[in-house]
KEROMI-148102 format. One line per field, with one value per residue (C-alpha): x negated, y, z negated; residue number from 1. Coordinates in nm, 2 decimals. Last residue first. Layout:
BEGIN
x <- [X,...]
y <- [Y,...]
z <- [Z,...]
seq <- [NUM,...]
END
This chain:
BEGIN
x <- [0.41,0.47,0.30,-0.02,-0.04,0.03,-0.29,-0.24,-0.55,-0.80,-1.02,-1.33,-1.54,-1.28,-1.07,-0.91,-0.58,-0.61,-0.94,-0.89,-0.71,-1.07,-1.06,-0.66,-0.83,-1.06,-0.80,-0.54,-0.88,-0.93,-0.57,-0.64,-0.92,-0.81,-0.97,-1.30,-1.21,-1.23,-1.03,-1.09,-0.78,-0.59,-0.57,-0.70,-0.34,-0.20,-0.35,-0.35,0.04,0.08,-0.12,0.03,0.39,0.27,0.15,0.45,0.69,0.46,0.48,0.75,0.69,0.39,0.44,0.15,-0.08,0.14,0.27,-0.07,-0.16,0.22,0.15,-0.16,-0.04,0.25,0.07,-0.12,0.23,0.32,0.00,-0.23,-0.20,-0.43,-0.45,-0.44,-0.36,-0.10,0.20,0.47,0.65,1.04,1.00,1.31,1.51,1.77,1.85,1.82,2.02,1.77,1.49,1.25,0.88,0.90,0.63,0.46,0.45,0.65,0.98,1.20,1.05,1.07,1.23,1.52,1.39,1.07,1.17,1.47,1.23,0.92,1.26,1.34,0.97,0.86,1.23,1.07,0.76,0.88,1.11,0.83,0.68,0.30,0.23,-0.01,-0.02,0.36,0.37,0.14,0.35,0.61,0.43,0.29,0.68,0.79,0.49,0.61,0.99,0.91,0.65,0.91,1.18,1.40,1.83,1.86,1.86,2.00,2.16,2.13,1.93,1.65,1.65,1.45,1.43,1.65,1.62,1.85,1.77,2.06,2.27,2.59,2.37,2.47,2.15,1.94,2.00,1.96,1.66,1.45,1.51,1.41,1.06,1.04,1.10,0.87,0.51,0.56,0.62,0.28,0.11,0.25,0.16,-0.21,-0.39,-0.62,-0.76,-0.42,-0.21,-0.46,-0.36,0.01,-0.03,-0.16,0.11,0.38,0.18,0.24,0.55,0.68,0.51,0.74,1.03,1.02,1.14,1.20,1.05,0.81,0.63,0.59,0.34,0.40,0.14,-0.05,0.11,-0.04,-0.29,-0.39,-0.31,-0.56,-0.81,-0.77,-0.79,-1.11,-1.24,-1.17,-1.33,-1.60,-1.80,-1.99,-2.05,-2.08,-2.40,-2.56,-2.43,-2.56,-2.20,-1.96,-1.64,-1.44,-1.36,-1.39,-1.34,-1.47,-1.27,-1.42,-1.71,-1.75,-1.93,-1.95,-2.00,-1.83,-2.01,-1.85,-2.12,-2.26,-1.91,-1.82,-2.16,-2.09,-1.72,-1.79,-1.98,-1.88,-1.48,-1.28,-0.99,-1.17,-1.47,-1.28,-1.08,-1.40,-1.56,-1.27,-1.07,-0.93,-0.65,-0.32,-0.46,-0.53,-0.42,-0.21,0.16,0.32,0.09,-0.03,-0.15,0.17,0.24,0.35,0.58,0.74,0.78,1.06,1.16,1.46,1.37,1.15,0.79,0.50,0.38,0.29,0.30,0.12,-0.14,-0.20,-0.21,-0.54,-0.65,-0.67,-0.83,-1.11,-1.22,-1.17,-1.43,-1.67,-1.67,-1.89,-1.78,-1.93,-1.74,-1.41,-1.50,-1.53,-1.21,-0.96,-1.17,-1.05,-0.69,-0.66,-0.73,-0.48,-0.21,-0.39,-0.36,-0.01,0.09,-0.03,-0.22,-0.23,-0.56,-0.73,-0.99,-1.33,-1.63,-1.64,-1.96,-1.93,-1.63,-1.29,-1.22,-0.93,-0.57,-0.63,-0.71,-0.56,-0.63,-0.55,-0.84,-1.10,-0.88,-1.06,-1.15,-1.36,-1.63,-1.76,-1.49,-1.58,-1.93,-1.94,-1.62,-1.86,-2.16,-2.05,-1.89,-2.20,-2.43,-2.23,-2.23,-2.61,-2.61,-2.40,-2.29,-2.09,-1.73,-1.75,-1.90,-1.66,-1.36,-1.54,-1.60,-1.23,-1.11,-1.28,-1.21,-0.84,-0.94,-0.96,-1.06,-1.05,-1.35,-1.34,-1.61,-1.89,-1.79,-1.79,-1.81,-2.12,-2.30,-2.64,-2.57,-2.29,-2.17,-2.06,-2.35,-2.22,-1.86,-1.91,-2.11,-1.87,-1.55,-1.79,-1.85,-1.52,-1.40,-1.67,-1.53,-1.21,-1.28,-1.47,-1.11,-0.93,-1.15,-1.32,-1.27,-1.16,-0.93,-0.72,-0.42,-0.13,0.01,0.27,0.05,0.03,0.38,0.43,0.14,0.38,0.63,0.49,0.35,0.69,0.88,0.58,0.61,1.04,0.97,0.67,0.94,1.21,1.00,0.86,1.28,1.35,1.15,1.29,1.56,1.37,1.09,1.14,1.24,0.94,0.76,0.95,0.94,0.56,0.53,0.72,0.50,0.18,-0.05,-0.37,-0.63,-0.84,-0.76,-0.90,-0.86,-0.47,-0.15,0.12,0.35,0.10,0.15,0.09,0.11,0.18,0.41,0.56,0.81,0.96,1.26,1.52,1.84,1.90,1.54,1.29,1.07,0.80,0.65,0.45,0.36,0.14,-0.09,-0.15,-0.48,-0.53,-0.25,0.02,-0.07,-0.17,0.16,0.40,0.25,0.32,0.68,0.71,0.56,0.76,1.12,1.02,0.86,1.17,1.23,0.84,0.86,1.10,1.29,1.39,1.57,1.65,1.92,1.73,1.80,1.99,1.86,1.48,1.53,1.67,1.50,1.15,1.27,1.40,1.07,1.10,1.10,0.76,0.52,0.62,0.72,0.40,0.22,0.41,0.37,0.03,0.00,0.23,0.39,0.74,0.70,0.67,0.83,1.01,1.19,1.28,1.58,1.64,2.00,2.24,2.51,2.71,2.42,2.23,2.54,2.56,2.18,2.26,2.55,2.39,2.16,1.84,1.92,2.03,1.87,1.98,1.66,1.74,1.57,1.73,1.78,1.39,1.27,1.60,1.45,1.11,1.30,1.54,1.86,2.05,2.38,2.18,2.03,2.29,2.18,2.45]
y <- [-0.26,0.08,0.18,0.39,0.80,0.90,0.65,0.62,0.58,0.30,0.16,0.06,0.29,0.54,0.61,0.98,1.09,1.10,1.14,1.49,1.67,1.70,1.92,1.79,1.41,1.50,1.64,1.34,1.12,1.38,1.32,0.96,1.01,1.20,1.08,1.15,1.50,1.58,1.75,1.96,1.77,1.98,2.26,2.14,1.99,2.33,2.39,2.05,2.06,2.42,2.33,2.00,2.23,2.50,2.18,2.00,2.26,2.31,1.97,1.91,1.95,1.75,1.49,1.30,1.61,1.76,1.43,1.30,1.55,1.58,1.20,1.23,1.51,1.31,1.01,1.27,1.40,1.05,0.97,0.69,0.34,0.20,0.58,0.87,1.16,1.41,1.33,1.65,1.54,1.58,1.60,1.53,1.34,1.46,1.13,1.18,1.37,1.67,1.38,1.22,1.25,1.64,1.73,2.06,2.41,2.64,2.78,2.56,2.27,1.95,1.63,1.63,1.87,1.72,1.38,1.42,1.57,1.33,1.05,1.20,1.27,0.88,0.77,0.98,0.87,0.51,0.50,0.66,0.34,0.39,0.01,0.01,0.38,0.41,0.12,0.28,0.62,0.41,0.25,0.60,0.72,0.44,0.49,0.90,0.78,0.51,0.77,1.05,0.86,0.61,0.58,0.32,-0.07,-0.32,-0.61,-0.92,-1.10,-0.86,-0.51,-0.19,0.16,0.26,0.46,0.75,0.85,0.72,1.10,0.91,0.59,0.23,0.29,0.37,-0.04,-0.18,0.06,-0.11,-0.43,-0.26,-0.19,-0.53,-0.72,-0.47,-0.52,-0.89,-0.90,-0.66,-0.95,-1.23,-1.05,-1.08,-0.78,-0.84,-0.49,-0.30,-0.58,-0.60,-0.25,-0.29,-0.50,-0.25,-0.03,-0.24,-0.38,-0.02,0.05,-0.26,-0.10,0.19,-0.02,-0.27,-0.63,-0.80,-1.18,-1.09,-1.46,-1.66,-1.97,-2.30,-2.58,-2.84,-2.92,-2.58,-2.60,-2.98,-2.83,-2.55,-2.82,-2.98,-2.67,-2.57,-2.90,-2.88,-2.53,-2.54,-2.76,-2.45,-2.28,-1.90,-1.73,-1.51,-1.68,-1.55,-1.48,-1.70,-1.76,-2.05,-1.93,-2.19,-2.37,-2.36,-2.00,-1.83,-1.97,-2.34,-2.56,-2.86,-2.61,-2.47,-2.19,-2.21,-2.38,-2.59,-2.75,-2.82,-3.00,-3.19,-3.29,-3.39,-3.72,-3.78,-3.79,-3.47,-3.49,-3.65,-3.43,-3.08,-3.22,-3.33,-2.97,-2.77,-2.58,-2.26,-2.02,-2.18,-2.11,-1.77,-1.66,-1.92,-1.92,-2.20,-1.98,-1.65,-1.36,-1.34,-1.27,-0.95,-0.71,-0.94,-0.84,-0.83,-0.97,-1.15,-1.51,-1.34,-1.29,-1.27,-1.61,-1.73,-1.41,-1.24,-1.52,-1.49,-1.10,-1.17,-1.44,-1.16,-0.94,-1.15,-1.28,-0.95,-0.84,-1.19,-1.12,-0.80,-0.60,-0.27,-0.02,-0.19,-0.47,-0.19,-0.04,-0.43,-0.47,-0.15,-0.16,-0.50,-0.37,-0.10,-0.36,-0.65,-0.41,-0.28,-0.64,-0.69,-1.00,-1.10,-1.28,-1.02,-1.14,-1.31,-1.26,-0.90,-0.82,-0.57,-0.73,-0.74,-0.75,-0.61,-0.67,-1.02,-1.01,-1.21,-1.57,-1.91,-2.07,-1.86,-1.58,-1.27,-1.13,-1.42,-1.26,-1.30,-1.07,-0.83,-0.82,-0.84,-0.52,-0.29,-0.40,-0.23,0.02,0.20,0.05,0.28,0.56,0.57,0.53,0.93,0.91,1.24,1.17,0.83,0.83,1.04,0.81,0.52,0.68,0.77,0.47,0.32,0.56,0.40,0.10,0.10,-0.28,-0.21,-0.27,-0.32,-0.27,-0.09,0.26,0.24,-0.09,-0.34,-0.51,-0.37,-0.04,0.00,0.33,0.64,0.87,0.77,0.85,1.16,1.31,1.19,1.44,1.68,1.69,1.66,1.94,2.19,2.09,2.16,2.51,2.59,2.50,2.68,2.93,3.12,3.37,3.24,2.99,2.98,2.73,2.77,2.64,2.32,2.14,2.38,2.40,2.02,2.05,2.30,2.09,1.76,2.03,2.15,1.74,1.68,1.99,1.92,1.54,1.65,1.90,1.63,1.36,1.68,1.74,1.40,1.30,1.15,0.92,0.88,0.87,0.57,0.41,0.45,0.32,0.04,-0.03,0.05,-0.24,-0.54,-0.45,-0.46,-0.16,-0.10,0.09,-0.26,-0.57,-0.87,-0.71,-0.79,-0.60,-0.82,-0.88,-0.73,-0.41,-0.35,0.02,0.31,0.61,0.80,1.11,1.08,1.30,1.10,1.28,1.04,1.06,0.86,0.59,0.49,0.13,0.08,-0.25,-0.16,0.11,0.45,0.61,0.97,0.90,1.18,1.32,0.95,0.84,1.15,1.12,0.68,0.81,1.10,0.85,0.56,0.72,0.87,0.47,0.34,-0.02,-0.08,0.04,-0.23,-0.05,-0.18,-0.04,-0.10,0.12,0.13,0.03,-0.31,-0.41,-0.34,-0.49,-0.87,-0.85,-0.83,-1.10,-1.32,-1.35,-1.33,-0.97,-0.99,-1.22,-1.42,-1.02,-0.94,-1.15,-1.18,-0.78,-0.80,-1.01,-0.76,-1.00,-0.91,-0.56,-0.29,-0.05,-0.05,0.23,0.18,0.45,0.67,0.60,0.80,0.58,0.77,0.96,0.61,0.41,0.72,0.68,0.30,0.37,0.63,0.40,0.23,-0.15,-0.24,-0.46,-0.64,-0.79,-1.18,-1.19,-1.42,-1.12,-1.06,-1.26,-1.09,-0.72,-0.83,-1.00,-0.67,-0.86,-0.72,-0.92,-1.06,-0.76,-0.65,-0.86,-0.91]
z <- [3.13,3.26,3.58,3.51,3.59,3.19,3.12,2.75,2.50,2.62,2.41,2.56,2.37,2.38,2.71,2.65,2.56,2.21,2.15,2.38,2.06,1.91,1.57,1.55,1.59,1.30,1.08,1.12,1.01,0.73,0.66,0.65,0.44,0.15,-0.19,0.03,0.05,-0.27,-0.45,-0.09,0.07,-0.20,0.02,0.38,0.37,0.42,0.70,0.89,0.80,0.96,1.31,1.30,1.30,1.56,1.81,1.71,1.82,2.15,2.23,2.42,2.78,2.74,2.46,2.40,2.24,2.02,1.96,1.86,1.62,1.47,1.40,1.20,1.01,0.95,0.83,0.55,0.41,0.37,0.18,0.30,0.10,-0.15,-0.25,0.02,-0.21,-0.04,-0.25,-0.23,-0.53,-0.59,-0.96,-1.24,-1.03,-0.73,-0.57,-0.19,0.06,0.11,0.16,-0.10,-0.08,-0.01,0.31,0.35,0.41,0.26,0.14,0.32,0.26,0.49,0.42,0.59,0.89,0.97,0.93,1.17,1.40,1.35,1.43,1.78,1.85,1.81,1.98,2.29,2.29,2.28,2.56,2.78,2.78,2.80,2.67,2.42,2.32,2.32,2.09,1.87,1.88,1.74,1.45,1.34,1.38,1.14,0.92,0.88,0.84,0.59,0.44,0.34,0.23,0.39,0.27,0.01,-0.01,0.31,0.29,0.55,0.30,0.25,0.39,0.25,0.24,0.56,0.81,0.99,1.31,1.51,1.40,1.25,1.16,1.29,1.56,1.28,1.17,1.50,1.51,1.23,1.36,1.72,1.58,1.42,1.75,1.92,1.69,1.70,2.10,2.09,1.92,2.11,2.47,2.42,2.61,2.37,2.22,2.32,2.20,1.89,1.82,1.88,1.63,1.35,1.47,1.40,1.07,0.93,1.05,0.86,0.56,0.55,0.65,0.38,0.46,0.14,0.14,-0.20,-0.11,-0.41,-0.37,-0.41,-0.50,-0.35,-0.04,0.17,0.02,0.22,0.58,0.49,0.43,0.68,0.89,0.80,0.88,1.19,1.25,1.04,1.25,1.43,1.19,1.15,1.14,0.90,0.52,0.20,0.12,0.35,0.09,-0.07,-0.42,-0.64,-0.99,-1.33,-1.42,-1.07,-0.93,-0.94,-1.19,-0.93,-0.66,-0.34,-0.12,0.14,0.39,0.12,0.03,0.37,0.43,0.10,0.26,0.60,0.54,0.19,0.30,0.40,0.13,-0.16,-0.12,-0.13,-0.45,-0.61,-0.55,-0.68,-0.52,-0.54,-0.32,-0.50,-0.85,-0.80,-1.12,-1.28,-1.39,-1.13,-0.90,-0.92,-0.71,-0.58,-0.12,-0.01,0.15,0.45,0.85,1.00,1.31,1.24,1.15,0.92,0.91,0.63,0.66,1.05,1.18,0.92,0.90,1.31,1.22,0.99,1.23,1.46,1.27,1.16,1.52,1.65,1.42,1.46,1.82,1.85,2.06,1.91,1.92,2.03,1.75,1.52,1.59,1.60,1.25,1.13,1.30,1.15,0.81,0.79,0.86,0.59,0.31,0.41,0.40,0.09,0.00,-0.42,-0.54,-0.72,-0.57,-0.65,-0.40,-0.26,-0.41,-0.69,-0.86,-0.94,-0.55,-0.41,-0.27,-0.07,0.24,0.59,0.72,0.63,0.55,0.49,0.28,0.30,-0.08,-0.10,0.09,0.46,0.58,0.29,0.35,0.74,0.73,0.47,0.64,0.96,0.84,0.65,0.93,1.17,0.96,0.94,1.34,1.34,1.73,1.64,1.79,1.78,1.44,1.28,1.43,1.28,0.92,0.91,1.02,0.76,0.46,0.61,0.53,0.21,0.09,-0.26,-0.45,-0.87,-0.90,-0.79,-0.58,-0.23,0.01,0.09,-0.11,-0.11,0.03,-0.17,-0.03,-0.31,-0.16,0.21,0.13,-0.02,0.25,0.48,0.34,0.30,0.67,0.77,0.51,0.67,1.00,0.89,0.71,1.06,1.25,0.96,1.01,0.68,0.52,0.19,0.38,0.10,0.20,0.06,-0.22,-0.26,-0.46,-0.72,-0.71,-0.78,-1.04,-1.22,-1.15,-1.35,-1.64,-1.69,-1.69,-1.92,-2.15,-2.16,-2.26,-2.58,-2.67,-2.70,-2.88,-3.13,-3.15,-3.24,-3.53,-3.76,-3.57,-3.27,-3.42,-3.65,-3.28,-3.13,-3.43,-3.36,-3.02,-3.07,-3.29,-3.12,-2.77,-2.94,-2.96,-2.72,-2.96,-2.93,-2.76,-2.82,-3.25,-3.12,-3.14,-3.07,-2.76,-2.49,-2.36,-1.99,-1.88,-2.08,-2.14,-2.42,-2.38,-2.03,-1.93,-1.77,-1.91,-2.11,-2.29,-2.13,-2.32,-2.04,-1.91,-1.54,-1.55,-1.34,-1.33,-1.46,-1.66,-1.84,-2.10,-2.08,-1.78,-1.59,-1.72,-1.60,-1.27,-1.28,-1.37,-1.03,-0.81,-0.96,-0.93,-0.59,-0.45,-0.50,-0.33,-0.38,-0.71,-0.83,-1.13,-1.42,-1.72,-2.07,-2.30,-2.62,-3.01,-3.01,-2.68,-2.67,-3.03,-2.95,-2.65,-2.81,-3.05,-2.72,-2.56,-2.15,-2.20,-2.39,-2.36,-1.99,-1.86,-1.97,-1.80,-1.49,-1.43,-1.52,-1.22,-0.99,-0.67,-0.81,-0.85,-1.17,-1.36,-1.66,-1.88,-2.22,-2.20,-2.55,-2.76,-2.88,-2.78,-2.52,-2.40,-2.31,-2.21,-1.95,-1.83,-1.75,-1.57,-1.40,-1.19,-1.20,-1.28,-1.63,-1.78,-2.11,-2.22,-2.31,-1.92,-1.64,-1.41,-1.45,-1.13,-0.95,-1.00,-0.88,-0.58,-0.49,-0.38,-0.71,-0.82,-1.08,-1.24,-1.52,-1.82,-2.06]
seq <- [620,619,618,617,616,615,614,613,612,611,610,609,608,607,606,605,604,603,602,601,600,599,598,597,596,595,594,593,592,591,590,589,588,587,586,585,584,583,582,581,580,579,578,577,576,575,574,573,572,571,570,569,568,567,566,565,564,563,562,561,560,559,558,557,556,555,554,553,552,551,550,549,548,547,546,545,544,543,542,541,540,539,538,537,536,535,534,533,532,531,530,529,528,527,526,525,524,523,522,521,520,519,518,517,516,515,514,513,512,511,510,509,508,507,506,505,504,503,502,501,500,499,498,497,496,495,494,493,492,491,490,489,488,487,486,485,484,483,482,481,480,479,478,477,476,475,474,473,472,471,470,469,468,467,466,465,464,463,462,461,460,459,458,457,456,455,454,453,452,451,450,449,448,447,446,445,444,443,442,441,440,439,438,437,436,435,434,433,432,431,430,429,428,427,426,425,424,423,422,421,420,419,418,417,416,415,414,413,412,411,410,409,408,407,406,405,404,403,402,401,400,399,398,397,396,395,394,393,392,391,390,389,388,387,386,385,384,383,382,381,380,379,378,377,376,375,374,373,372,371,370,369,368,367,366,365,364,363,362,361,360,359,358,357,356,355,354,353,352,351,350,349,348,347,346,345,344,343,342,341,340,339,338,337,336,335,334,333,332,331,330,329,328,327,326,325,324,323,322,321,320,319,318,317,316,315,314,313,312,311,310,309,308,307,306,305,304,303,302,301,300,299,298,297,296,295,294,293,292,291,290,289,288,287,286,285,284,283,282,281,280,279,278,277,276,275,274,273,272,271,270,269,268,267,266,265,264,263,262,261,260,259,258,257,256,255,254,253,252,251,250,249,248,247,246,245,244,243,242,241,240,239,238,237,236,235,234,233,232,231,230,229,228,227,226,225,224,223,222,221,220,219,218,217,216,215,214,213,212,211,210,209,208,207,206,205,204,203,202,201,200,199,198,197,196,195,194,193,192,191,190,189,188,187,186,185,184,183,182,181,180,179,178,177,176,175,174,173,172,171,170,169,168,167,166,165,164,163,162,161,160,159,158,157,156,155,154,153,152,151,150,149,148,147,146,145,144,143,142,141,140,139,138,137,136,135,134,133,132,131,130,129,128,127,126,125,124,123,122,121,120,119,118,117,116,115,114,113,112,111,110,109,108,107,106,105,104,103,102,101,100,99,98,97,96,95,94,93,92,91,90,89,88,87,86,85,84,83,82,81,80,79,78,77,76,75,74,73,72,71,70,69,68,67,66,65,64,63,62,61,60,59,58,57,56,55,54,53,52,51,50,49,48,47,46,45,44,43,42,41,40,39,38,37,36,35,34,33,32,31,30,29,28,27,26,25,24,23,22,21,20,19,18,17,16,15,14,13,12,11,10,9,8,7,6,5,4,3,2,1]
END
């Protein structure tokens, strides 16, 4: 009997028609396991995950997989989006035992949730395609011959993991050795390295850092922006700037109906990986909302308001919230929903229109991803002028083809996100419909802390009227960053003062009492086997990281209150310059936090036509 269907997590419901008898997260599941002797086949993933779908068709969908994850393990699933703790402190446990994480996230746990093999995506059957990766049928069995023989190696193999996952934990948790050294010249010195990196990593030819695959990043962005207005650097300029052209002109931005997909598999920006984020798409609308403040050209504001206009039109309920994400796939395809071929493009705008349409995006008769195309602006300077129209032909004719899954969960974390990101483009455009966008999921969020004993306390997740588990660490830090946003655009009082109220209640539930720093989950949370302190800014900026950027600006906004947050930023930048050194360029946002505590007047100043608050102006 599978056990998801009475779930509202999506990723959860997609596998509630499984063979595999999944449980959900939960002591039920961990009891069945003690009672029967029997380890937990752990699985991770969420409902817009690729690999996700593929293994998931292979394996869980297949009924002689089930009939063994059944008969010798106690099966679990976990959306990761619903508990980031339980996949922080798994995907840790992966990249120790293995070197590498991702998703499908899989484990073997012993009942008391200690992990003793871990992997990603396993395919069905081993396969020569697929070298050193075993099948699906053969590790559960070798797993289980273990189990049987050799227990205690299994056991000791769980205890050194759970050891080395704390010892990291403490590690993390050190002090800060300024080795002589000011914090403030410590900073600076951070700053500096932090930039260096970035420039020897940029593609100068293509845009971005690294090769491939290229995230979007946006936050080593804002970093690079707020370095440059502060030091006029010109090389940092054409860093961003080529960055934002190429990607916007790539097929990583979606030309017809706005917003960015997750990354590009390769050096150019041109194919996807065809899923949008909204946490993605948030960051990126404060980077193209930046650069088109520094350097007004139209194209910027062009791309991030079309990226909110998709958000709006997409990725929002009938009750103000905003959506996780939209699938890679459709009807089992990669990006099938987002190519074309060339016929189809001629048959729906005619000989006259279509060829010139094809030439401008780039559409062939042997196409450019799996024999058809990715519509995208590489090799292109100007836009045209006819594309308009045509564009949204087009569009109309997607939109009839084939369906596309939309994760419709309304997570707070990433709702703060897009509620600062549109607050942005409020600021930029003065355009009421983004900053009524940015308020109507705000006081979602609130209608819910209002219900709470102390009216601070958020939730994880709402879909369908029912809300999931009590906010970590970054719902509360993206809730306050969305907050202070809306204070910035319209220098309501109201909003500073909800901003302090919830830094306080995140300060106290999820701070440590023995030293600096930020837990993930709260006093009141699920006690697992790690409570990390996450201070990496991956594809989304660390918790700890968003609080040093808030504590900044409420030491700075909050006048008669900011002492407390001025001692407390003060503590956070500190301890942050810790592991910010491994390197710095793994830690942008807090080196954006770090730059704005170096310069506390960015945030009350008028910037390159962007206008921080004016504590004298009547309230909008």
């Amino acid at each position: 009997m599978n056990h998801l269907k009475n779930e509202t997590s999506p990723y959860l419901l997609q596998h509630a028609e499984n063979p595999v008898d999944w449980y959900p997260w939960g002591e039920p599941a961990f009891e069945k396991a003690r009672r029967e002797d029997k380890p937990v086949f752990l699985s991770i993933g969420y409902s817009t995950c690729h690999w996700c779908h593929v293994m998931a068709e292979e394996s869980f969908e297949d009924k002689e997989v089930a009939k063994k994850l059944n008969q010798y393990f106690v099966p679990v699933k976990v959306d990761r989006e619903e508990r980031p703790d339980i996949d922080a402190v798994y995907m840790t446990a992966c990249q120790m035992m293995t070197g590498s994480g991702g998703w499908p996230l899989n484990l073997f746990l012993t009942a008391d949730g200690k992990p003793f093999f871990a992997g990603t995506y396993f395919p069905k059957l081993a396969s020569p395609a697929r070298p050193g990766m075993p099948g699906l049928l053969e590790l559960l069995d070798a797993i289980r011959t273990a189990w049987k023989s050799r227990r205690k190696e299994l056991l000791e193999v769980a205890g050194s993991v759970v050891q080395q996952i704390r010892r990291s934990e403490e590690r993390a948790g050190a002090p800060c050795d300024l080795d002589g050294e000011t914090l403030v010249e410590q900073g600076r010195r951070l700053v500096e390295q932090g930039v260096k990196e970035l420039k020897q990593s940029f593609d100068p030819q293509y845009g971005g850092f690294g090769m491939a695959p290229k995230f979007p990043a946006g936050h080593n962005l804002l970093f690079l922006m707020e370095y440059y207005q502060q030091t006029g650097d010109r090389e940092i300029l054409e860093i961003i700037e080529k960055t934002l052209t190429q990607m916007q002109k790539g097929g990583i931005f979606d030309h017809l109906g706005g917003g960015f997909c997750r990354y590009s598999t390769d050096r150019f920006f041109l194919a996807p990986h065809f899923e949008k984020m909204l946490y993605d798409n948030a960051l990126l609308i404060v980077c193209y909302g930046q650069a088109w403040a520094l350097t007004k050209k139209k194209y910027y504001l062009d791309a991030a308001e079309r990226t909110g206009g998709w958000i709006l039109r997409e990725m929002r309920g009938g009750n103000g919230g905003f959506y996780s994400a939209q699938d890679a796939d459709s009807q089992g395809e990669e990006g099938r929903f987002y190519t074309f071929t060339r016929r189809e493009i001629l048959e729906q705008l005619g000989k006259n229109d279509g060829p010139e349409f094809c030439s401008h995006y780039g559409v062939t008769e042997d196409g450019n991803f799996e024999g058809k195309n990715i519509l995208h602006l590489l090799g292109h300077e100007n836009p045209w002028e006819g594309e308009t129209c045509l564009r949204e032909k087009v569009f109309q004719y997607r939109k009839k083809r084939y369906p596309l899954h939309t994760d419709d969960k309304i997570l707070v974390a990433w709702n703060g996100m897009a509620i600062w990101a549109f607050s942005w483009l409020f600021r930029l455009t003065e355009d009421k419909k983004w900053l009524k966008a940015a308020e109507d999921s705000c006081r979602l969020i609130l209608k819910q802390a209002d219900r709470s004993p102390d009216l601070t306390t958020l939730f994880v997740s709402l879909r369908k009227e029912k809300y999931s588990g009590t906010g970590f660490l970054d719902d509360y830090a993206w809730f306050v960053c969305g907050l202070l946003g809306l204070y910035e655009a319209t220098s309501k009082r109201d909003w500073l003062e909800k901003a302090m109220r919830f830094q306080r209640k995140a300060m106290k539930e999820f701070g440590d009492p023995d030293g600096p720093g930020y837990f993930l989950a709260g006093k009141n949370g699920e006690q697992l086997a790690a409570n990390p302190k996450e201070v990496y800014d991956g594809a989304i900026p660390s918790g700890n990281s968003v609080m040093a950027y808030n504590l900044t600006a409420l030491a700075c906004y909050s006048r008669e209150d900011s002492r407390p947050f001025a001692e407390e930023a003060k503590k956070q930048i500190a301890w942050l310059s810790s592991p910010g050194q491994n390197p710095p360029s793994s830690h942008t946002f807090f080196l954006l936090a770090l730059c704005r505590w170096l310069n506390p007047a960015v945030f009350t100043s008028c910037r390159n036509g962007v206008c921080a608050p004016d504590f004298e102006k009547e309230e909008l």
